[in-house]
C-alpha positions in Angstrom: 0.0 0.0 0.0 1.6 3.2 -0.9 2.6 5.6 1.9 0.0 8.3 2.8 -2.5 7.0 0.4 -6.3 7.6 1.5 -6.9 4.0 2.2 -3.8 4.1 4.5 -4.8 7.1 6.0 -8.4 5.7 6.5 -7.7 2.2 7.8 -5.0 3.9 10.2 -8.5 5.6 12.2 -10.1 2.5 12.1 -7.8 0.7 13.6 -6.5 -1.3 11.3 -3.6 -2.4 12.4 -4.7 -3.9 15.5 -6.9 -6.3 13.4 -5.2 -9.7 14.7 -7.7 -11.6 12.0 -7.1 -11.3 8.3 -10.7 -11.4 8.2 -11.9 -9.0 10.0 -9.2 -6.4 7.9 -10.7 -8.1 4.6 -14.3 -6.8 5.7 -13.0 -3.5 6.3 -10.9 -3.1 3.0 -14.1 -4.7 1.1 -16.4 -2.2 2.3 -14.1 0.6 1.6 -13.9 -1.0 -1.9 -17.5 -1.4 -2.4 -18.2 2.5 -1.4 -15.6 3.4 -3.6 -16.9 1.7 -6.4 -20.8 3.1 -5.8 -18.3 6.5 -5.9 -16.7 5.8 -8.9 -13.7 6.5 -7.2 -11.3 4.4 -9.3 -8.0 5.3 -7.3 -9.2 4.4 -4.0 -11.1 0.8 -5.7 -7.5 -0.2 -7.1 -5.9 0.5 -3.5 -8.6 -1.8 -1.9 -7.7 -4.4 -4.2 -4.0 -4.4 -4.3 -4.5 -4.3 0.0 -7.4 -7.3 -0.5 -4.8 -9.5 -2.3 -2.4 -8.8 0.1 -4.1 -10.2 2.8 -5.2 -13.0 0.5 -1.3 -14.0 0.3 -1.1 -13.7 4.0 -3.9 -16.1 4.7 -2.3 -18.7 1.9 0.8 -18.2 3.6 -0.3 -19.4 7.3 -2.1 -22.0 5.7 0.7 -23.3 4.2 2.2 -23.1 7.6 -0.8 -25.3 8.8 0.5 -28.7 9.1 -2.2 -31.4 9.8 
């Protein structure tokens, strides 16, 4: 995520950081996405994504972790 962006800035008042679940950040960045996209905010939508498969890759990565 680029430094200073608006989703940084936003997610930084949320809270974000102290998300311990993937999850619970995914929600956050999906609703941001979704607003943006009823905005036709393009710049903000792309940032959501890029952030959305971030945490994607951090989920596949624990899971790889996961033995059974």
């Amino acid at each position: 995520m680029p430094e200073n962006s608006r989703l940084q800035d936003a997610l930084k008042i949320m809270g974000y950081e102290n998300a311990r679940e993937p999850h619970h950040r995914s929600n956050l960045v999906l609703s941001i996405q979704l607003f943006a996209g009823i905005q036709k905010d393009d710049g903000l939508e792309t940032e959501c994504e890029m952030e959305i498969k971030r945490i994607r890759a951090e989920i596949a990565e624990r899971n790889s972790k996961i033995t059974v």
